[in-house]
TORLOLO-22356 format. One record per residue (C-alpha): residue in one letter; x, y, z negated. Coordinates in steps of 0.1 Angstrom, whole numbers, padded with zeros to 4 digits, always signed. Layout:
BEGIN
aXYZ
...
END
This chain:
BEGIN
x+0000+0000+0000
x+0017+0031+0010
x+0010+0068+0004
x+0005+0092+0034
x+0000+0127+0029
x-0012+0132+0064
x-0042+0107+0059
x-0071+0128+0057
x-0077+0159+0080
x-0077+0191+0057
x-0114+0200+0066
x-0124+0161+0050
x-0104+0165+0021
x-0119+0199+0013
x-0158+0187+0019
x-0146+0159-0006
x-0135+0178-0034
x-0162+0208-0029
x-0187+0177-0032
x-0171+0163-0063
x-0166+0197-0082
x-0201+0207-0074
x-0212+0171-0089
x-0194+0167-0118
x-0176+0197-0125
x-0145+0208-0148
x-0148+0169-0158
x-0131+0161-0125
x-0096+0151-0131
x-0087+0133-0093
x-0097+0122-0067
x-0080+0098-0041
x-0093+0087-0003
x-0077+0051+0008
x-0079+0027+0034
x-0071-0009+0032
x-0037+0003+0042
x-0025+0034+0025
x-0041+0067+0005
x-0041+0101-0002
x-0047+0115-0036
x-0069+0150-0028
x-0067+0161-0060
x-0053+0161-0093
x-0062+0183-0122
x-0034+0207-0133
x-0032+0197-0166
x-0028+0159-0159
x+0004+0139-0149
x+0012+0129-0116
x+0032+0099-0127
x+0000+0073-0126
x+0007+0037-0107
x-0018+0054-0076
x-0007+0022-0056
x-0017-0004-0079
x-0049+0015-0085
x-0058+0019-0047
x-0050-0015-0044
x-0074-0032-0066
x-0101-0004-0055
x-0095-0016-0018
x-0120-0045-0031
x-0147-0022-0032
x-0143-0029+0010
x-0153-0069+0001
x-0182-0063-0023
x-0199-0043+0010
x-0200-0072+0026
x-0202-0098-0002
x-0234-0086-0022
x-0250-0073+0015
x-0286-0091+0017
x-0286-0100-0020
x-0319-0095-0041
x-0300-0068-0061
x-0298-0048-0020
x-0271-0037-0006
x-0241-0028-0029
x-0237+0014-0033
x-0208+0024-0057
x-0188+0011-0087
x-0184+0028-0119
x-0154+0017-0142
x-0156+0032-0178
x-0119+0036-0191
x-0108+0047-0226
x-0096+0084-0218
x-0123+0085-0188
x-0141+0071-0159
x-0139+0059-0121
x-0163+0060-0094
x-0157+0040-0061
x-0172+0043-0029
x-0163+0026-0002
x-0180+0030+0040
x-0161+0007+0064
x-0125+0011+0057
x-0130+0044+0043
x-0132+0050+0003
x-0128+0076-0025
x-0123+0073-0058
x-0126+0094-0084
x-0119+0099-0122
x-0133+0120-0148
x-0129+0129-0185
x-0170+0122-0192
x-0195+0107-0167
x-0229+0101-0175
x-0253+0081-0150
x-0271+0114-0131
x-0234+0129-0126
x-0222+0094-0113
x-0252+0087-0088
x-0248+0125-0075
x-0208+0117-0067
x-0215+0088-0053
x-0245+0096-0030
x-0225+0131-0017
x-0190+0106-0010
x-0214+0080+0004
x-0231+0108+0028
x-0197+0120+0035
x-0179+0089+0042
x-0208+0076+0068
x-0205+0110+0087
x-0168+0103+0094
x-0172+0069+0101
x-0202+0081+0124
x-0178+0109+0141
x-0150+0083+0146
x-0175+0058+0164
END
């Protein structure tokens, strides 16, 4: 898994991080775009180190790209977005394709994490939609 600065064009990357602030506010301490191959971290809060393992996280978050297609037709419907609840925050996956965003926050509660997740989602399927 490799990090590439150039990933995400700097019109995407803005709509992503003006959708996350406006959802969940001065919680909002990153946010990182991946594909099964490499990532781009978008943001990171100023007050927060940059020395996290970003590989090893991107790398189990590129499962999110298996659940898609392992839970699609189950009686539960088609999977939408993960939620991992950490001790110092939270993480909120979505993944369109071989597109995803993740992001973490100090607190999350479940309005706040459907409203990230349905902007990323909506954002997500336009680019995947434009690149068709």
């Amino acid at each position: 898994m490799d990090a590439d600065p150039d990933l995400v064009a700097a019109d995407l990357s803005e709509s992503i991080r003006a959708a996350c602030r406006t959802a969940v506010g001065d919680t909002l301490r990153s946010i990182t775009y991946f594909t099964p191959t490499s990532f781009q971290q978008l943001y990171l809060r100023s007050d927060l180190e940059s020395d996290a393992d970003l590989a090893g996280f991107v790398e189990h978050e590129t499962d999110g790209f298996h659940a898609t297609r392992a839970y699609r037709g189950s009686e539960l419907g088609d999977y939408q977005y993960t939620i991992r609840a950490f001790e110092n925050g939270y993480m909120t996956r979505v993944t369109r394709n071989d597109h995803g965003v993740f992001v973490t926050t100090d607190r999350l509660t479940e309005r706040r994490s459907k409203e990230v997740a349905s902007a990323l989602h909506e954002i997500l399927s336009e680019q995947v939609s434009e690149a068709a």
